[in-house]
N, CA, C and O of each residue as an XYZ file, in Angstrom:
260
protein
N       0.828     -1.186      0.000
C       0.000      0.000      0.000
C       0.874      1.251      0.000
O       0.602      2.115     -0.833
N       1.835      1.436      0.792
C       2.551      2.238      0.563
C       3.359      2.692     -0.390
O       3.658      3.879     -0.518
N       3.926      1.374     -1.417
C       4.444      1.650     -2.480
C       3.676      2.324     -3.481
O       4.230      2.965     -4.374
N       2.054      2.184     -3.358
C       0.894      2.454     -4.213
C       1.032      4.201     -3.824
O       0.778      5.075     -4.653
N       1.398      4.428     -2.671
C       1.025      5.637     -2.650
C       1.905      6.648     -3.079
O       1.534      7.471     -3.916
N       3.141      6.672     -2.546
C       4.900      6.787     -2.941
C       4.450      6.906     -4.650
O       4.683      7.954     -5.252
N       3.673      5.523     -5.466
C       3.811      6.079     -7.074
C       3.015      6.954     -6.883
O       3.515      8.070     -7.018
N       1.423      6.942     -6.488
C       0.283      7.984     -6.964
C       1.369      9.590     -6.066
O       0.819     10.480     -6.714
N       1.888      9.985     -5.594
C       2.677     10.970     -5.233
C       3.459     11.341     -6.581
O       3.319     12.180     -7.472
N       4.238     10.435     -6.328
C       5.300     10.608     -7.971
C       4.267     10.959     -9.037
O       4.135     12.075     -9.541
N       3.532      9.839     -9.325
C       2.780     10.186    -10.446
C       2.422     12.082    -10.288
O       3.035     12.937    -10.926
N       1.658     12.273     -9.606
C       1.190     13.658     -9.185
C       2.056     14.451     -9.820
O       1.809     15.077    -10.850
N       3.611     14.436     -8.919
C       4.789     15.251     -9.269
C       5.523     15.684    -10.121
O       5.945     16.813    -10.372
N       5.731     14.182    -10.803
C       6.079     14.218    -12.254
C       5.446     13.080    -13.229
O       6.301     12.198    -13.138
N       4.940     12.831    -13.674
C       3.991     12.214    -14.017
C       4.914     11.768    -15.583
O       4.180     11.112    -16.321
N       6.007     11.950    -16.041
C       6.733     11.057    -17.107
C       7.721      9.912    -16.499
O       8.028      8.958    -17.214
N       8.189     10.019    -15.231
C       8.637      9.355    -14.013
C       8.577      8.375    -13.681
O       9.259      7.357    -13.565
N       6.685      9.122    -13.338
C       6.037      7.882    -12.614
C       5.640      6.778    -13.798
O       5.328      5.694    -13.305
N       5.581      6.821    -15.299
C       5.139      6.076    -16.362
C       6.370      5.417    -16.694
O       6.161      4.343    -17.260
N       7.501      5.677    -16.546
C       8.701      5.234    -16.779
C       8.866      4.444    -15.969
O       9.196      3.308    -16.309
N       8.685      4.792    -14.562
C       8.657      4.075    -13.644
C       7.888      2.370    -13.593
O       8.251      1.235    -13.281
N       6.794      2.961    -14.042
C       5.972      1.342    -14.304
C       6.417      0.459    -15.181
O       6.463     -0.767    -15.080
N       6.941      1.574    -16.578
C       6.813      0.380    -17.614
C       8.175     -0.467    -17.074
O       8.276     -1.690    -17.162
N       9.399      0.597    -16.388
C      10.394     -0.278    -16.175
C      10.703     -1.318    -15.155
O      11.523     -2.236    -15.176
N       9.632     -0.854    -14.043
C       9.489     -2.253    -13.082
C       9.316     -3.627    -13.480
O       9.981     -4.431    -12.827
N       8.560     -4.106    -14.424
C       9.169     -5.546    -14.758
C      10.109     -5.870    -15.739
O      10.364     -7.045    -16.005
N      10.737     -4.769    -16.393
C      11.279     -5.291    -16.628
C      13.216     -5.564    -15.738
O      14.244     -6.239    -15.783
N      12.540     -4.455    -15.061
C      13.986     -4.539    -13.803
C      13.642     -5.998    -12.695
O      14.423     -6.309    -11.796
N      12.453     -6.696    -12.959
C      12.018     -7.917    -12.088
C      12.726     -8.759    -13.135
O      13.543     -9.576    -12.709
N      12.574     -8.695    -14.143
C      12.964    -10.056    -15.252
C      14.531    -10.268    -15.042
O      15.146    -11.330    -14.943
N      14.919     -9.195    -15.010
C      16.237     -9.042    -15.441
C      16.891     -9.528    -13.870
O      17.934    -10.157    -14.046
N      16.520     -9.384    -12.367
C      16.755     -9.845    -11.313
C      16.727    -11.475    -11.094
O      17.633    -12.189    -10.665
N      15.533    -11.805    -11.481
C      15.405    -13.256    -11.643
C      16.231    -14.061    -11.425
O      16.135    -14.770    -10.423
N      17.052    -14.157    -12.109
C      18.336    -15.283    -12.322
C      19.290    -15.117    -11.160
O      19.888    -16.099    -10.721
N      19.475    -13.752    -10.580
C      20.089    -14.030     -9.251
C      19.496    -14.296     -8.210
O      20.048    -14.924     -7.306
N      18.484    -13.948     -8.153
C      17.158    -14.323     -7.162
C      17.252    -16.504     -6.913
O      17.318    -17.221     -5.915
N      17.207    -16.764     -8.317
C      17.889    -18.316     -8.494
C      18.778    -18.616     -7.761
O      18.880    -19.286     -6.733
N      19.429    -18.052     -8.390
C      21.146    -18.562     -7.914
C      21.231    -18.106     -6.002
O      21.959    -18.704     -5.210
N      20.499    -17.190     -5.711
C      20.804    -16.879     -4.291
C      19.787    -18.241     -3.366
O      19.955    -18.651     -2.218
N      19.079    -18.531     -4.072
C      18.128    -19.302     -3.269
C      18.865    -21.295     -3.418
O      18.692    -22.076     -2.483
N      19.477    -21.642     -4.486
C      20.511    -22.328     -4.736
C      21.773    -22.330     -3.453
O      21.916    -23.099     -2.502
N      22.399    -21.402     -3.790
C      23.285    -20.955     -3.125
C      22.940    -21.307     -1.759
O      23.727    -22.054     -1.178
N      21.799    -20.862     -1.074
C      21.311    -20.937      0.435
C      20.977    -22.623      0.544
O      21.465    -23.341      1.416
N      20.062    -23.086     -0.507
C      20.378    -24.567     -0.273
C      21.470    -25.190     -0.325
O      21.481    -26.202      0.375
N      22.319    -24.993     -0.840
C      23.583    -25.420     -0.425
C      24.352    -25.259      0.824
O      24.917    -26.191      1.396
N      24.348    -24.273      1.142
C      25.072    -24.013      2.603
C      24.119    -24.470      3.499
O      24.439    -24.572      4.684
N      22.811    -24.814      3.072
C      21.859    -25.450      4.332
C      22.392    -26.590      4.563
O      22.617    -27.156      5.633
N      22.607    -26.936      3.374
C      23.104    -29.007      3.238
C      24.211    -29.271      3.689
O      24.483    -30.450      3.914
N      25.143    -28.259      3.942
C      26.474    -28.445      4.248
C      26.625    -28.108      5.717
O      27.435    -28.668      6.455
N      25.773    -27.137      6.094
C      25.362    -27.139      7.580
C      25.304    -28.029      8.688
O      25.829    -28.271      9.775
N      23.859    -28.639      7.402
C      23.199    -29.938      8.192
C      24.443    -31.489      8.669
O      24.455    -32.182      9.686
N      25.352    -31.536      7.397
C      26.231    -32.377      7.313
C      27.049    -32.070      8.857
O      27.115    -32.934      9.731
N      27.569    -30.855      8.981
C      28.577    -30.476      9.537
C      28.188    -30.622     10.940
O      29.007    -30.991     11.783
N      26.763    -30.299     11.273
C      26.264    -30.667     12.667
C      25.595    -32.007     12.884
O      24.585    -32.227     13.552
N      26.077    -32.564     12.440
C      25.046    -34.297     11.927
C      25.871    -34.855     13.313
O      25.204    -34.959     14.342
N      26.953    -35.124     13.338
C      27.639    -35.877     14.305
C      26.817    -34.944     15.597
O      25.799    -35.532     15.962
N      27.005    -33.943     16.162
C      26.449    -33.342     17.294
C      25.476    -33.550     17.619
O      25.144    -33.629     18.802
N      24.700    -33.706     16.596
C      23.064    -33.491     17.023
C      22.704    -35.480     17.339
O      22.121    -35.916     18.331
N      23.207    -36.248     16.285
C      23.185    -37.658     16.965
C      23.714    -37.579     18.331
O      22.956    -37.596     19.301
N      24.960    -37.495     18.440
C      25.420    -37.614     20.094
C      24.303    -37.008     20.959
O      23.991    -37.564     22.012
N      23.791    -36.068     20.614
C      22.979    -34.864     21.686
C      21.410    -36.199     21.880
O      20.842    -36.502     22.929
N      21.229    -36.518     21.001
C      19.631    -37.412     20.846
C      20.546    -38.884     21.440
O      19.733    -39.408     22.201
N      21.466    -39.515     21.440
C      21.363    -40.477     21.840
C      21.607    -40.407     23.562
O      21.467    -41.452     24.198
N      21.984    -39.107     24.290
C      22.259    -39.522     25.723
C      21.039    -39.280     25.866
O      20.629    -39.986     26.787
N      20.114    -38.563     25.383
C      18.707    -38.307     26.030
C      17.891    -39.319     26.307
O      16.790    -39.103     26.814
């Protein structure tokens, strides 16, 4: 909602801006995409390597219980 309002402001203000503004928001989303991928990749990976790395601890910790 706030972003809605921030444009209808802009729009108001300068109003070639705020049209520039729209048309170029997806395409500044398209163009993000692929790192948006790769960062969410990236995080599964270091999850998995995490999990590996505390694997021995967390057995020991569950078997004295």
């Amino acid at each position: 909602m706030t972003t809605f309002l921030l444009w209808c402001l802009l729009l108001f203000l300068c109003w070639p801006l705020a049209l520039l503004a729209l048309v170029l928001y997806p395409l500044v989303w398209l163009l993000l995409l692929p790192f948006r991928v790769v960062g969410i990749a990236v995080e599964g990976v270091l999850e998995l390597l995490w999990a590996i790395i505390t694997l021995p601890s967390r057995l020991l910790r569950t078997q004295r219980a």
